[in-house]
BADREN-537835 format. One line per 2 residues: number of its first residue (from 1); their letters; for each residue x, y, z of C-alpha. Coordinates in Angstrom, 2 decimals. Each point is the difference from the previous one (the first is absolute). Layout:
NUM> A> X,Y,Z ~ ...
END
This chain:
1> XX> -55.49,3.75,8.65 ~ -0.47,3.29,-1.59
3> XX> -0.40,1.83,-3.38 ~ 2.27,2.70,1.65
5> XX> 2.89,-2.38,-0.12 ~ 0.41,0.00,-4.18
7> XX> 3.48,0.58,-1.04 ~ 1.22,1.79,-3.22
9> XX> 3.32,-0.42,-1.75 ~ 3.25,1.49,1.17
11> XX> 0.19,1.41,-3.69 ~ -1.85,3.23,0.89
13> XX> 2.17,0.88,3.27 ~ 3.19,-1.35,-2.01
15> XX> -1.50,3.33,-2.68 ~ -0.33,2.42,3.14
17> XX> 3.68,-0.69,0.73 ~ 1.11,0.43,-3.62
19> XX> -1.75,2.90,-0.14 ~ 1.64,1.50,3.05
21> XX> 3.79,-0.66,-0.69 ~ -0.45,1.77,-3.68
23> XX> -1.05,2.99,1.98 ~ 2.02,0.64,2.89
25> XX> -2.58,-1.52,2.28 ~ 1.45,-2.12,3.37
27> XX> -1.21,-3.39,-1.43 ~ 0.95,-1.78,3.36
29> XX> -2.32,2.44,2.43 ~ -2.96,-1.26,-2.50
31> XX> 0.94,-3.20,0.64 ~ 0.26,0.24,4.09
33> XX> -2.86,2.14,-0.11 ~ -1.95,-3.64,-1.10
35> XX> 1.96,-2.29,1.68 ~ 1.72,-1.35,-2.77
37> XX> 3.65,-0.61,-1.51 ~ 1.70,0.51,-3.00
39> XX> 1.03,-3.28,-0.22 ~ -3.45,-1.21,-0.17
41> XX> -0.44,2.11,-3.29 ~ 2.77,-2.95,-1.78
43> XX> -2.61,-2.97,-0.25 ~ -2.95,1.35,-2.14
45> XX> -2.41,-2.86,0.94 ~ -0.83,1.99,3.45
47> XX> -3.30,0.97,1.15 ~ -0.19,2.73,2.53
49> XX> -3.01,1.26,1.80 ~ -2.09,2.71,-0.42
51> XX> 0.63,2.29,2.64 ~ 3.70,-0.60,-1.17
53> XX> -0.74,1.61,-3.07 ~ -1.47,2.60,1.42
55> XX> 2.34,1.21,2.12 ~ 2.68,0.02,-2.95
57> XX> -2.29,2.17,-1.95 ~ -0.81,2.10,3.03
59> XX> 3.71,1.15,1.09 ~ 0.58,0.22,-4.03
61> XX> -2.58,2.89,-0.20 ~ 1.34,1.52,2.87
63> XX> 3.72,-0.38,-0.34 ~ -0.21,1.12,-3.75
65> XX> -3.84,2.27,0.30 ~ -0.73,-1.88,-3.16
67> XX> -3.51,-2.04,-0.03 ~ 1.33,-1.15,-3.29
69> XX> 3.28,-1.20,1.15 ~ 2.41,1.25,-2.25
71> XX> -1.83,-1.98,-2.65 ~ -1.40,2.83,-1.53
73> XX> 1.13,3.31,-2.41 ~ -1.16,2.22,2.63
75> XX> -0.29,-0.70,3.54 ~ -3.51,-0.12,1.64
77> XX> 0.27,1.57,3.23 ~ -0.47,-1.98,3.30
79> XX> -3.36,0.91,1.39 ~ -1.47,0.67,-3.98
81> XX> -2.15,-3.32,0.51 ~ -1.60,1.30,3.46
83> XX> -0.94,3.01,-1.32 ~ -1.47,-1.58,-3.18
85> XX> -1.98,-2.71,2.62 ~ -1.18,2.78,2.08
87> XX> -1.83,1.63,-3.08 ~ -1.32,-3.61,-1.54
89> XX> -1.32,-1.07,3.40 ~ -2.87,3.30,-0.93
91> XX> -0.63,-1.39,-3.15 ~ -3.42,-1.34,-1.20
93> XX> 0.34,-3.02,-1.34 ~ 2.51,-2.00,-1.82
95> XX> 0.22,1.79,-3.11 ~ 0.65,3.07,1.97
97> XX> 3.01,-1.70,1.66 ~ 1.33,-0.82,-3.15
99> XX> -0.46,3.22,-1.66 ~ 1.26,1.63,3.14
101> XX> 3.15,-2.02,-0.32 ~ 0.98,0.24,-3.47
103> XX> -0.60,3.81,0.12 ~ 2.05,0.14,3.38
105> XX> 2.90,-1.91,-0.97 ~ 0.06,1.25,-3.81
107> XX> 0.38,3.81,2.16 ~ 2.63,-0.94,2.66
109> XX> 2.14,-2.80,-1.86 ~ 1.95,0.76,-2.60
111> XX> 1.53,-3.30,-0.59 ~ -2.77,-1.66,-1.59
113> XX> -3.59,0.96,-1.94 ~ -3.15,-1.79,0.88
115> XX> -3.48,-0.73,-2.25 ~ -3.33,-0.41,1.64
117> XX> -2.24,-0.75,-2.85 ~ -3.43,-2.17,-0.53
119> XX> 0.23,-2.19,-3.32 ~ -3.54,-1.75,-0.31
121> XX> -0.45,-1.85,3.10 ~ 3.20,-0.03,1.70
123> XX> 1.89,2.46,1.82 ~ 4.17,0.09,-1.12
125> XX> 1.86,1.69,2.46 ~ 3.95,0.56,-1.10
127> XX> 2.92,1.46,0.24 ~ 3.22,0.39,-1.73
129> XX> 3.11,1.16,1.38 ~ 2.06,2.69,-1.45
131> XX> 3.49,-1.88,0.79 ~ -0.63,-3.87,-0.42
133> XX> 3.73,-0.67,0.16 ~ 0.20,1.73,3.44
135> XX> -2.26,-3.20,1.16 ~ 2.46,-2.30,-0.72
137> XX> -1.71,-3.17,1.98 ~ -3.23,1.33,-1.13
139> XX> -1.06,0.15,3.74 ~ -1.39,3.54,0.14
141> XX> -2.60,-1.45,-2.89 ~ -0.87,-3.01,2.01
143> XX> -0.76,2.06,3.41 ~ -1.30,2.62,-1.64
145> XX> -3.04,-1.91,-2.02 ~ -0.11,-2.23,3.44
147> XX> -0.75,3.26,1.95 ~ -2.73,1.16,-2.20
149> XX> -1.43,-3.50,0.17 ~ -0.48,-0.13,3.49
151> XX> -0.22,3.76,1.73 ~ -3.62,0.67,-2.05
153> XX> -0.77,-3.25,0.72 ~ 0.71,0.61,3.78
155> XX> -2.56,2.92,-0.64 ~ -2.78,-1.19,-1.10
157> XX> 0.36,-3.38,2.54 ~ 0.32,-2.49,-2.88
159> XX> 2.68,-1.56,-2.08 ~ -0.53,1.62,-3.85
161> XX> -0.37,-3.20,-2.29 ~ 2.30,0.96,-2.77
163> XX> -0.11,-1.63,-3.65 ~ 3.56,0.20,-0.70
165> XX> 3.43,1.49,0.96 ~ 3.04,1.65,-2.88
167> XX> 3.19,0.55,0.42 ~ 2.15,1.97,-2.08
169> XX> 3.31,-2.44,-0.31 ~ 0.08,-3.63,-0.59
171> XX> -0.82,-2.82,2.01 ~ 2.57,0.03,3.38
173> XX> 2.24,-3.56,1.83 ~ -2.68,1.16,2.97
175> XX> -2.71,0.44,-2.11 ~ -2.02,-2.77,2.78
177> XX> -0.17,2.42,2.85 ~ -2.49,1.87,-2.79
179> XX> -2.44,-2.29,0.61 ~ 0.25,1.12,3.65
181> XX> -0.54,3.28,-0.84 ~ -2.21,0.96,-2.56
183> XX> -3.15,-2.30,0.51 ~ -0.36,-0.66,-4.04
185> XX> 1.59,-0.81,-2.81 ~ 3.43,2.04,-1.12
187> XX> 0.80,1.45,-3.77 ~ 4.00,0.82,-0.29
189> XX> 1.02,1.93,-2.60 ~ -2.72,2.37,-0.29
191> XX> 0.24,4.01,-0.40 ~ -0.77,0.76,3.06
193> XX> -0.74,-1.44,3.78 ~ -3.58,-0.31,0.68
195> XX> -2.69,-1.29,2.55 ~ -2.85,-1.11,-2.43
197> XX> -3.68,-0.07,1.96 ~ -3.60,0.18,-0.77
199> XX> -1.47,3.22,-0.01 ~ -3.31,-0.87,2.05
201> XX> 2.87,-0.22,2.98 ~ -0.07,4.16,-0.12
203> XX> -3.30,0.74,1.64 ~ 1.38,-2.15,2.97
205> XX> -0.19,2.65,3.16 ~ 3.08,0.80,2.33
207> XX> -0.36,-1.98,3.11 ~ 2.95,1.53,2.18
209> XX> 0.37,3.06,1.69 ~ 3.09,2.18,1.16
211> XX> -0.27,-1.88,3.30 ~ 0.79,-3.20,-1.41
213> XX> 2.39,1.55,-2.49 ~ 2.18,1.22,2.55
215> XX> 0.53,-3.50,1.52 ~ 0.30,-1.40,-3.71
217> XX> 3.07,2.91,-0.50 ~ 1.36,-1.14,2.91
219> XX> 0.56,-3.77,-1.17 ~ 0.85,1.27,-3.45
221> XX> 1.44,-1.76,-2.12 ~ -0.21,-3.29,2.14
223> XX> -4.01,-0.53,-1.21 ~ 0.96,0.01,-3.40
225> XX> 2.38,-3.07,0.65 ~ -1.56,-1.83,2.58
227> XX> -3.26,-1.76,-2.39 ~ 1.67,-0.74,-2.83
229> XX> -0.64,-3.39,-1.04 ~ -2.62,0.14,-3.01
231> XX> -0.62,-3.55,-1.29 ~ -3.02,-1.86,-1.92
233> XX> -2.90,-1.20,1.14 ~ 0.76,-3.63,1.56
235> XX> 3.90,0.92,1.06 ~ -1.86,3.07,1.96
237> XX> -2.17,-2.17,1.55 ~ 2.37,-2.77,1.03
239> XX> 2.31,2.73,0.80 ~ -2.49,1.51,2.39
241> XX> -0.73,-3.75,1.89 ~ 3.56,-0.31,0.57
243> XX> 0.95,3.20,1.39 ~ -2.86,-0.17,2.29
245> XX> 1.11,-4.04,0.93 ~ 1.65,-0.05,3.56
247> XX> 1.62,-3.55,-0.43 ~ 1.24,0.83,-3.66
249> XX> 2.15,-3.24,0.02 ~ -2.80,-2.37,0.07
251> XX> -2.17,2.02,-2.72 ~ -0.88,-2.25,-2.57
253> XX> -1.89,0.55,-3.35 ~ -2.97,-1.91,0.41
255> XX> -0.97,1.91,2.87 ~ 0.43,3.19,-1.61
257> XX> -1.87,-1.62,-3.27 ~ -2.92,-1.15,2.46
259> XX> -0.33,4.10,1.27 ~ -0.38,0.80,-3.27
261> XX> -2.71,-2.97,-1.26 ~ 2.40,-1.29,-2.57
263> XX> 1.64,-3.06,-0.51 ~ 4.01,-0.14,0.86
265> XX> 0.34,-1.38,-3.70 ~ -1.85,3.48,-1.46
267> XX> 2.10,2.33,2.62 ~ 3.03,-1.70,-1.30
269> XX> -0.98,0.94,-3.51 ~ -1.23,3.70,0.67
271> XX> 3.53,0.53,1.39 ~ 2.13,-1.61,-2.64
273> XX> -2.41,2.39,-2.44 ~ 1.15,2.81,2.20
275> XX> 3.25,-0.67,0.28 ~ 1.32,-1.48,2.88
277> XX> -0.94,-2.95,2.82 ~ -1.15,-0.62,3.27
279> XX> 3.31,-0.54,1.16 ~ 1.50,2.68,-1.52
281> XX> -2.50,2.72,1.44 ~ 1.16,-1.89,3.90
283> XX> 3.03,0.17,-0.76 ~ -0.73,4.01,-0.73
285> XX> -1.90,0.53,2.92 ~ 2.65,-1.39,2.28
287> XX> 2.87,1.37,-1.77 ~ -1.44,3.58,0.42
289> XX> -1.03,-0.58,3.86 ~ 3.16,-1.05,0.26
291> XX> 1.94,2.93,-1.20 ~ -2.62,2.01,2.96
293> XX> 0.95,-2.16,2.39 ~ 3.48,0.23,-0.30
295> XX> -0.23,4.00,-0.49 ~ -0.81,-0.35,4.08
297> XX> 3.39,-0.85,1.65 ~ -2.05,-0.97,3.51
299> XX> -1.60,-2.95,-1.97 ~ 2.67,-2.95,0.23
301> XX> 0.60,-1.71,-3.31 ~ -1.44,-3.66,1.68
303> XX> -3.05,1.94,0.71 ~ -0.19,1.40,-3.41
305> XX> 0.43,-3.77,-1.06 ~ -2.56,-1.19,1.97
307> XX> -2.41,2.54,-0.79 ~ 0.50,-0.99,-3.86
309> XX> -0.35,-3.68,1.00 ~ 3.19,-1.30,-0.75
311> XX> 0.94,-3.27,1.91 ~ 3.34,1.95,0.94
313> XX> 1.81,3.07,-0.61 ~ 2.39,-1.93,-2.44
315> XX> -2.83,-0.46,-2.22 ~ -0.74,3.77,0.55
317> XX> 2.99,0.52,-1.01 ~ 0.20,-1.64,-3.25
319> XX> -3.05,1.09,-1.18 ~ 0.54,3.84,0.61
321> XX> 3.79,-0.54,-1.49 ~ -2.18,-1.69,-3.38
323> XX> -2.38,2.62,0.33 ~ 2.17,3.10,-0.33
325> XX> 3.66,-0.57,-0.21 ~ 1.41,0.05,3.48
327> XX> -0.65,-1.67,3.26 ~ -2.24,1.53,2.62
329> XX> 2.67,1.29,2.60 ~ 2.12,1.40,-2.54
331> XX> -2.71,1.85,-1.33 ~ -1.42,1.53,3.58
333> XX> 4.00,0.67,1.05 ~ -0.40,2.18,-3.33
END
């Protein structure tokens, strides 16, 4: 198993293709472009893969030359972000990066104002767009503060802790795949959308160069997708054990609870504190290999069955048809 194989709601591509029939955009090429259909965007419960999202973003920018997808006031040219990389990847350190990219974006994009500012200890780094309304599923927000999560924390080689996450409209129905996202707590509501850090984090150096750049540009936006799971402490860890498991079928808790020198009692407890269950986080992990496996037409659905450890691909099929809405070869024929 693999962390590569998380999958995020078909909200945010069933956004891309709103987005694109309000403005004139061939909604259909976005969709072949990923391999997907339009009649997967009907059941809301999907999950889709990373590098599906991706490519739906990717023909967006191109087919419309919008990195902010028609979400925005003012369009942001495609190729804006490269050129803003290129210039970052020079900087310093991480306060540099960010004071690069406020100052950058605030020059070139007029659909939005940004703040870089140091209040005490913490750094607050926001924006505000000029033309809310023009984000109707409040997507360009959501990528945006995503994106400026993860690219200067690409930089400097290490994931920026942050304290806390706002929003500037109330709480969303997929307000869970923000827990995916933004690897703290999130404020709705607030005046503005903000990545909340402490300021020590600034003197961190820049550990890329334009070398590795380049090959990061080339994957763009698929890295920002691909690691998105952000959970606590113990659901991380069993998380981790049972993406790494290659018989996940017969992974049981008090193995996992023996690995980590506690009693399967005390795991149980530390993940109903958290949130959620052993067999809930399984039934994750296979759920989202699942939706990988089935991505890849040359890997027969009773192999993808018996990779999962299902006693037969009936039971396969049940499952995936409780997990997300529809059975598994109705979903890969889509």
């Amino acid at each position: 198993m693999s962390r590569e194989h998380h999958s995020i709601s078909i909200h945010f591509i069933r956004t891309l293709v709103a987005s694109a029939k309000r403005n004139g955009i061939d909604e259909q090429k976005l969709l072949r472009f990923a391999g997907l259909n339009e009649s997967l965007l009907a059941n809301p419960g999907l999950r889709v893969t990373a590098d599906q999202l991706s490519r739906t973003m990717q023909e967006f920018w191109r087919e419309a030359d919008d990195e902010f997808m028609c979400m925005g006031s003012q369009p942001s040219r495609h190729g804006v972000f490269t050129l803003m990389a290129k210039q970052a990847v020079r900087c310093k350190n991480l306060h540099a990066v960010y004071h690069h990219l406020g100052h950058f974006y605030n020059l070139v994009a007029e659909a939005l104002t940004l703040d870089f500012s140091i209040v005490e200890d913490e750094v607050r780094f926001s924006f505000c767009l000029k033309e809310p309304d023009i984000d109707q599923d409040k997507t360009l927000r959501e990528f945006l503060l995503l994106l400026w999560h993860r690219f200067p924390s690409w930089l400097v080689g290490q994931l920026i802790p942050l304290k806390y996450v706002t929003l500037d409209y109330p709480e969303p129905e997929h307000s869970a795949e923000h827990k995916l996202m933004y690897p703290c707590s999130v404020r709705y509501n607030q005046p503005s959308n903000m990545l909340v850090f402490d300021a020590k984090l600034l003197n961190e150096p820049v550990v890329q160069t334009p070398v590795t750049l380049s090959a990061y540009l080339r994957r763009a936006p698929l890295d920002w997708f691909k690691r998105q799971a952000y959970y606590p402490v113990f659901t991380r860890k069993v998380m981790d054990y049972l993406e790494n498991e290659q018989e996940l079928a017969a992974a049981h808790m008090d193995e996992i609870a023996k690995e980590l020198h506690l009693t399967s009692r005390t795991l149980r407890r530390k993940l109903d504190i958290e949130g959620t269950s052993f067999q809930e986080l399984k039934d994750d992990v296979r759920r989202d290999a699942a939706i990988h496996y089935l991505s890849q037409p040359s890997i027969p659905i009773s192999e993808i069955s018996r990779k999962l450890g299902f006693s037969e691909p009936a039971a396969f099929t049940r499952a995936f048809k409780q997990w997300t809405g529809v059975p598994p070869g109705i979903y890969r024929r889509s």
